[in-house]
C-alpha positions as semicolon CSV with decimal commas, in nm:
position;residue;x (nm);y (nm);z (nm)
1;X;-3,676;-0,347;-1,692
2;X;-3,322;-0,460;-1,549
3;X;-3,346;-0,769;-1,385
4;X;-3,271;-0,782;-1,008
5;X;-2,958;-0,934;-0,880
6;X;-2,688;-0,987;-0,595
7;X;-2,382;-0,996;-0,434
8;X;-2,363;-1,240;-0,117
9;X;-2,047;-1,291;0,081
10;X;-1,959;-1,650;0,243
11;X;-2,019;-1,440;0,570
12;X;-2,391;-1,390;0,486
13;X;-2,380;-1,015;0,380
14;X;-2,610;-0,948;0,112
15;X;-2,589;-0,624;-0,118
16;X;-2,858;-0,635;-0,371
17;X;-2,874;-0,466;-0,720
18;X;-2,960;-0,468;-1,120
19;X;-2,764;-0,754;-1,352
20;X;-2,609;-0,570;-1,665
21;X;-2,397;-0,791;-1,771
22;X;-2,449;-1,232;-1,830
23;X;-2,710;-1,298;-1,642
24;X;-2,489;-1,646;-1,474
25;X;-2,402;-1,693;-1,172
26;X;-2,044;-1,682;-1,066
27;X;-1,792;-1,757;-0,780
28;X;-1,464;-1,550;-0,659
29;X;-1,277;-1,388;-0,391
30;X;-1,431;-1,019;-0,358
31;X;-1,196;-0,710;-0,376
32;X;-1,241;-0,359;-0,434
33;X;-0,981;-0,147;-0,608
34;X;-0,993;0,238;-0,623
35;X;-0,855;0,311;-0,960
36;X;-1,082;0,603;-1,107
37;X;-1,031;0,500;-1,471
38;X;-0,904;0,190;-1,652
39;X;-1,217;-0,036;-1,605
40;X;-1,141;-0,249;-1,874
41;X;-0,799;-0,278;-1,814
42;X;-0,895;-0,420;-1,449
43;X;-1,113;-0,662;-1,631
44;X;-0,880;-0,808;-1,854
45;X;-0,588;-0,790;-1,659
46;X;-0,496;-1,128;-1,590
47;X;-0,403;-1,073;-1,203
48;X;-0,763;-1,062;-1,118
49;X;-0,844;-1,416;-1,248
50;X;-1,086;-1,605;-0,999
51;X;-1,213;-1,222;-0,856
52;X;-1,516;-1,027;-0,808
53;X;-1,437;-0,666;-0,851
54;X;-1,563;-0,403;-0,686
55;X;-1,487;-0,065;-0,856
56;X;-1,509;0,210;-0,569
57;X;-1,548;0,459;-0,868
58;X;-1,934;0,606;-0,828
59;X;-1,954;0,568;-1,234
60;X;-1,814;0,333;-1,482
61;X;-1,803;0,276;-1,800
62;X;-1,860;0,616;-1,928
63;X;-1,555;0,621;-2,193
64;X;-1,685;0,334;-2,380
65;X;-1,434;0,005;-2,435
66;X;-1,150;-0,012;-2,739
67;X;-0,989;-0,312;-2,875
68;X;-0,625;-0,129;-2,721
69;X;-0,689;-0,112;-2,393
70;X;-0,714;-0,434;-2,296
71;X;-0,457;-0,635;-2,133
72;X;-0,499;-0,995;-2,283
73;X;-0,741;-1,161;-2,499
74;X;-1,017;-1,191;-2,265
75;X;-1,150;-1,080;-1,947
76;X;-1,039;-1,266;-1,641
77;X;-1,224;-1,140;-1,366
78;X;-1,510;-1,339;-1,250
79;X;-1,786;-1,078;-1,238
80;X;-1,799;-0,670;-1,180
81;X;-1,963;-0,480;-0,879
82;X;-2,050;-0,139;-0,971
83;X;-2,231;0,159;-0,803
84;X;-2,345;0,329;-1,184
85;X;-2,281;0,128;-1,464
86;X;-2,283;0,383;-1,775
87;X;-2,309;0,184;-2,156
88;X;-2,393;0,026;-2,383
89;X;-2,050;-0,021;-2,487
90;X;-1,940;-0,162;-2,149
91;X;-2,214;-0,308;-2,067
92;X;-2,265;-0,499;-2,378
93;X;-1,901;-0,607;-2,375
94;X;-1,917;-0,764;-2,018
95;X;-2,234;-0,940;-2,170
96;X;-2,075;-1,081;-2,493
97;X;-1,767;-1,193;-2,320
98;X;-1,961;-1,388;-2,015
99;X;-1,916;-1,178;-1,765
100;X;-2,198;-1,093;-1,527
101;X;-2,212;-0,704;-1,338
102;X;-2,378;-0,587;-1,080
103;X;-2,507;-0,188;-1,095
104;X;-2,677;-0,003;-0,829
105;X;-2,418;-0,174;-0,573
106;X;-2,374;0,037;-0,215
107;X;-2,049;0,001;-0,306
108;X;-1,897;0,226;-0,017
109;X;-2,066;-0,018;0,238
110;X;-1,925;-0,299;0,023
111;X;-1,578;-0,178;0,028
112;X;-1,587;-0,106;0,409
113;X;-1,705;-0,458;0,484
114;X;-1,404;-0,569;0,285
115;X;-1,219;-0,373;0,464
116;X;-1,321;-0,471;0,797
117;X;-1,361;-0,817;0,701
118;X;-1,109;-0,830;0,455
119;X;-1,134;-1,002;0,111
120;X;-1,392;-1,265;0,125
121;X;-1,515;-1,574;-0,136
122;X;-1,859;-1,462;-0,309
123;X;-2,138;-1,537;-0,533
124;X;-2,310;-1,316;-0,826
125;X;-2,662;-1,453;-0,816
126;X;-2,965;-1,363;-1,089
127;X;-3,287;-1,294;-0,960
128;X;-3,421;-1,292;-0,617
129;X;-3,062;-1,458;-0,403
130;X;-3,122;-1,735;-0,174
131;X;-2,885;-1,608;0,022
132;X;-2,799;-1,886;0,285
133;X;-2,796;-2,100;-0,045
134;X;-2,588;-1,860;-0,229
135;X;-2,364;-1,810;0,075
136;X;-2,302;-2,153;0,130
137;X;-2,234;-2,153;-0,281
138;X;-1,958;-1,882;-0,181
139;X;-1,771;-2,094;0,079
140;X;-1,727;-2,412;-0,201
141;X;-1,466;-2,185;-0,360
142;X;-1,140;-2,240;-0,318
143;X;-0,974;-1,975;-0,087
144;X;-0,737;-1,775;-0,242
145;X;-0,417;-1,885;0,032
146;X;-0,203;-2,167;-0,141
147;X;-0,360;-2,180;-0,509
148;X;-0,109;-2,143;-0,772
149;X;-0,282;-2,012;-1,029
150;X;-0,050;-1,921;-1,298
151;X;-0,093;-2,185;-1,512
152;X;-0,415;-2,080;-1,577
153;X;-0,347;-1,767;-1,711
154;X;0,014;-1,832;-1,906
155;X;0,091;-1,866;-2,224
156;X;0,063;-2,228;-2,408
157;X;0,422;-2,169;-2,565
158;X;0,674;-1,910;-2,633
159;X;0,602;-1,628;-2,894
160;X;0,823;-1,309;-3,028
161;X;0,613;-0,975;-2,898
162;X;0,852;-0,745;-3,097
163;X;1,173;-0,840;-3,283
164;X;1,320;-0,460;-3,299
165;X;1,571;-0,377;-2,982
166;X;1,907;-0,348;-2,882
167;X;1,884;-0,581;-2,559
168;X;1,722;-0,917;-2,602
169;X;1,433;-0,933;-2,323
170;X;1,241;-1,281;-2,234
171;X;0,930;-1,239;-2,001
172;X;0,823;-1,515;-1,815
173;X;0,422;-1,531;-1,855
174;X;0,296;-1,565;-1,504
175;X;0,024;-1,344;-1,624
176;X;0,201;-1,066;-1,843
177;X;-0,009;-0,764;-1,920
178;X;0,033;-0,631;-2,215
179;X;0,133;-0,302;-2,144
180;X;0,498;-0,465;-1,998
181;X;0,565;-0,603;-2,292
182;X;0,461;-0,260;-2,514
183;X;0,682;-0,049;-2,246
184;X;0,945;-0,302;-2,326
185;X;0,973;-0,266;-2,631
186;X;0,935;0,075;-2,657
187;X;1,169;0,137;-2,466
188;X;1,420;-0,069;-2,710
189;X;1,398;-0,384;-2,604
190;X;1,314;-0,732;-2,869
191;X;1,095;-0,935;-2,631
192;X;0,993;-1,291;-2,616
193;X;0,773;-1,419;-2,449
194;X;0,759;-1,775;-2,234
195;X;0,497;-2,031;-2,044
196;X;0,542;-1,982;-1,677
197;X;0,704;-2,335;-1,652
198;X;1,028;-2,250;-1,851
199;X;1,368;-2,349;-1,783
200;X;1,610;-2,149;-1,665
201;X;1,887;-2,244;-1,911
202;X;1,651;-2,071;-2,211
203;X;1,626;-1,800;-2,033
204;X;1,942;-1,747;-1,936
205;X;2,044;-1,695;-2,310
206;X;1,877;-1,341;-2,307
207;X;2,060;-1,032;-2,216
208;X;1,790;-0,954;-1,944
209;X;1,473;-1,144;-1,809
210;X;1,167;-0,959;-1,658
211;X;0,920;-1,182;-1,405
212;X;0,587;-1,095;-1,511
213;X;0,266;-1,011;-1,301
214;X;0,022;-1,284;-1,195
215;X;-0,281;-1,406;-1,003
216;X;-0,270;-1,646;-0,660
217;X;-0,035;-1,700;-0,388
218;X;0,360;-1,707;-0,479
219;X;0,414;-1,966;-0,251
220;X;0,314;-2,281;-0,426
221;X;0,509;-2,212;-0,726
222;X;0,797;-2,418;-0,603
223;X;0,941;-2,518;-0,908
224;X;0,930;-2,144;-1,065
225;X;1,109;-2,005;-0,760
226;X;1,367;-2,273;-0,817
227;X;1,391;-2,152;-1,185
228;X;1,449;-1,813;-1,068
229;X;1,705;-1,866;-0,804
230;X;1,867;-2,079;-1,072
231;X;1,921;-1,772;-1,259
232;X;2,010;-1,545;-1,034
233;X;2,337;-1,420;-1,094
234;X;2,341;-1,587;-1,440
235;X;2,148;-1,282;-1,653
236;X;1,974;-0,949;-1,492
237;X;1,658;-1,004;-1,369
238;X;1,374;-0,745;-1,333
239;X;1,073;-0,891;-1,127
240;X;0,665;-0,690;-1,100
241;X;0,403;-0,756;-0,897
242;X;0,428;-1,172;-0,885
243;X;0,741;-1,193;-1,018
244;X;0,882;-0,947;-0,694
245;X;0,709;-1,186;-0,475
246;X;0,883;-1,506;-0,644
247;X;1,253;-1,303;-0,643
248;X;1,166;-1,290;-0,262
249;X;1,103;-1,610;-0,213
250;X;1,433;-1,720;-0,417
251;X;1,666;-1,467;-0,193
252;X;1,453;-1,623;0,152
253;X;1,219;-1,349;0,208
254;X;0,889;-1,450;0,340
255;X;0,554;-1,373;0,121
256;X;0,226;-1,357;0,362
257;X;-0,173;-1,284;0,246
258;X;-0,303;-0,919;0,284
259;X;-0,630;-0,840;0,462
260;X;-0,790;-0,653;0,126
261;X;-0,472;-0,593;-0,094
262;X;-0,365;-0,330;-0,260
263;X;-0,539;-0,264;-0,554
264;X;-0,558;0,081;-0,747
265;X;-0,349;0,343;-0,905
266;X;-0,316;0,587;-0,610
267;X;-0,067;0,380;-0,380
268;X;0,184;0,586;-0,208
269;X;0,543;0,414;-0,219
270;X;0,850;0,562;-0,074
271;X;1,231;0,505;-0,241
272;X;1,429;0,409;0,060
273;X;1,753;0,598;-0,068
274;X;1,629;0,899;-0,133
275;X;1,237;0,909;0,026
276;X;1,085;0,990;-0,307
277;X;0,738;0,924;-0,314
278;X;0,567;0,762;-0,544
279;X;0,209;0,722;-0,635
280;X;0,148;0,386;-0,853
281;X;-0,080;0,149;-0,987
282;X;-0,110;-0,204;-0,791
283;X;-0,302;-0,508;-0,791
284;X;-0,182;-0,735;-0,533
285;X;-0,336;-0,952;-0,240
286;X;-0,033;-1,147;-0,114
287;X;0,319;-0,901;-0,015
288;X;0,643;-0,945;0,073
289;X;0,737;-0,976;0,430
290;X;0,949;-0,606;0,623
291;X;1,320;-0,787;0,635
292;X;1,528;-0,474;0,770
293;X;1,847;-0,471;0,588
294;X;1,770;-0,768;0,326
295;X;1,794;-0,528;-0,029
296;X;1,463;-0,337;0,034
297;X;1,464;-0,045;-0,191
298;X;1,080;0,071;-0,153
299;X;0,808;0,084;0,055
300;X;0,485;0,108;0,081
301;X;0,335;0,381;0,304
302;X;-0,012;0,223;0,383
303;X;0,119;-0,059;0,577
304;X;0,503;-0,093;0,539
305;X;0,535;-0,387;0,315
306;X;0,872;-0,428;0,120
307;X;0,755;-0,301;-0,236
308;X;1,061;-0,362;-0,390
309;X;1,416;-0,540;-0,391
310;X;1,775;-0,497;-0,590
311;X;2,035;-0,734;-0,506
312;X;2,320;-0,612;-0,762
313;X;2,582;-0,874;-0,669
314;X;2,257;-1,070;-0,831
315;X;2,215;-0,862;-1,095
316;X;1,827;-0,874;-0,957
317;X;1,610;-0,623;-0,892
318;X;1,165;-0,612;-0,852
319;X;0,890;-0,418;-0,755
320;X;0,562;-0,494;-0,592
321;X;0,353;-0,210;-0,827
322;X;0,348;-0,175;-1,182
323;X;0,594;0,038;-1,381
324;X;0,406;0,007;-1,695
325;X;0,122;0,207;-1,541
326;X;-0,184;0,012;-1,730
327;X;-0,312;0,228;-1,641
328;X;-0,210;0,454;-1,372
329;X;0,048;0,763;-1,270
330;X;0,391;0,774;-1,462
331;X;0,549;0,794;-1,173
332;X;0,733;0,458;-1,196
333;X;0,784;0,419;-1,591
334;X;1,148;0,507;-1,522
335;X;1,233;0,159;-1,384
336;X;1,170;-0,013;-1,716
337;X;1,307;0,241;-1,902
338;X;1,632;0,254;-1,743
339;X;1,661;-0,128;-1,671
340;X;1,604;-0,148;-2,054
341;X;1,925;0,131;-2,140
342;X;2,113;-0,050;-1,895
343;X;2,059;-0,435;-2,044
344;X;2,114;-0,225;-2,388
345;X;2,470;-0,075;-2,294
346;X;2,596;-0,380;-2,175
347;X;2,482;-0,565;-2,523
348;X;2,657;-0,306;-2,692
């Protein structure tokens, strides 16, 4: 029999279900993301370090896990909410790697108290949840406004990802997935990779420099938005996800929390210059400020948020949504790509 288990918020809400994953208990801010596929990518992508994730998917995990799919190393999400978990293969993985999941989950009426509520600090508890205890449990953790988290996540010290490429690419590891650094080089770049407290100066010896992804809030990474306005103008810079947010920061934009984020691969984002659409894959909670007239180039069409930036008299460009697509639509891909050809023609 699966044991019982439970979700409960730091407001009090309670949504009850079967552990089938570690049966620990485990703190983090709880957000829902809509991606239909990609489970394990969401659970080892490093952005979601210090979350609960709610997977508004009806089923998951019926595609088994693979070694290749993941993002980094290990999981980083704090636990997994799930309406029908499918296994053993997922199952058992979430289990070996510490990771306790919830199945049987009303996830809709999750997801629409997150919503309403917006993203809110919560405890997975085993067994029958004493839930003013567990709730109270929920409101020790940290909130997620003003932690810097990237040096949790980072890279202890520089490493070569691929050695093969006409440009010369260093990534600064805020949280890099590893699907940036595979589009990178497949796309014909040699990339190296660096700890999220590197110098400018090192970097600045590349051809081009991409700002990786990352959990937290931008704005108490002082010192790495100094490093980045220290290079600005210095080497072309290419900014996702965290590393947009920090290149907005550098230029004097304004970064603010989001209610419930953006988090799925379904997100509509329009290209200012031309009104493209496209649909990509995020996973955000904080966003860049609306600045009319400060280098937007795209934005999003839930709630107008600037979703990406090019300053060429910078040589700096970033987007709020991931290129890479890891996984998600293709829509996007082009922006590495042709950053990439571009860095490469100049190195020529």
């Amino acid at each position: 029999m699966t044991p019982p288990a439970a979700l409960v918020l730091e407001d009090g809400a309670v949504f009850r279900g079967e552990s089938v994953g570690a049966p620990v208990t485990a703190l983090g801010e709880a957000v829902f993301t809509t991606g239909m596929t990609g489970y394990q990518e969401v659970a080892t992508d490093p952005s979601f370090y210090g979350q609960i994730v709610c997977f508004t998917a009806p089923m998951v995990g019926n595609y088994g896990v693979a070694a290749h799919r993941s993002e980094s190393a290990v999981p980083h999400v704090r636990g997994i909410v799930m309406r029908e978990a499918r296994g053993p293969a997922w199952t058992d993985w979430l289990t070996a790697h510490g990771i306790p999941a919830l199945t049987g989950i009303d996830t809709r009426a999750l997801t629409l108290h997150l919503r309403a509520n917006g993203a809110l600090r919560a405890a997975i508890v085993p067994g029958e949840a004493d839930v003013d205890g567990a709730a109270e449990l929920a409101r020790s953790e940290p909130s997620m406004s003003g932690r810097p988290l990237a040096d949790r996540v980072s890279t202890s010290g520089p490493y070569t990802f691929s050695t093969e490429g006409a440009a010369r690419v260093a990534v600064v590891d805020f949280g890099a997935k590893r699907s940036i650094l595979r589009q990178l080089a497949a796309n014909g770049a040699a990339v190296m990779v660096f700890p999220y407290d590197v110098d400018a100066d090192t970097l600045a010896a590349f051809d081009g420099v991409v700002l990786s992804n990352g959990p937290g809030d931008p704005e108490p990474l002082v010192s790495e938005t100094a490093t980045v306005r220290e290079l600005l103008g210095r080497v072309p810079v290419l900014g996702i996800c965290l590393g947009h947010q920090l290149l907005a920061l550098a230029t004097g934009l304004a970064t603010f929390k989001l209610p419930f984020g953006h988090r799925g691969a379904n997100h509509p984002v329009v290209e200012v210059a031309t009104r493209r659409v496209l649909v990509t894959s995020q996973n955000h909670g904080f966003a860049v400020a609306p600045a009319p007239g400060e280098g937007a180039t795209h934005e999003s069409l839930y709630d107008g948020t600037v979703e990406g930036l090019a300053y060429p008299d910078l040589r700096a460009c970033s987007v709020q949504f991931h290129p890479e697509a890891g996984p998600g639509p293709h829509d996007a891909r082009p922006i590495i790509r042709n950053w990439v050809e571009e860095l490469s023609r100049a190195a020529a």
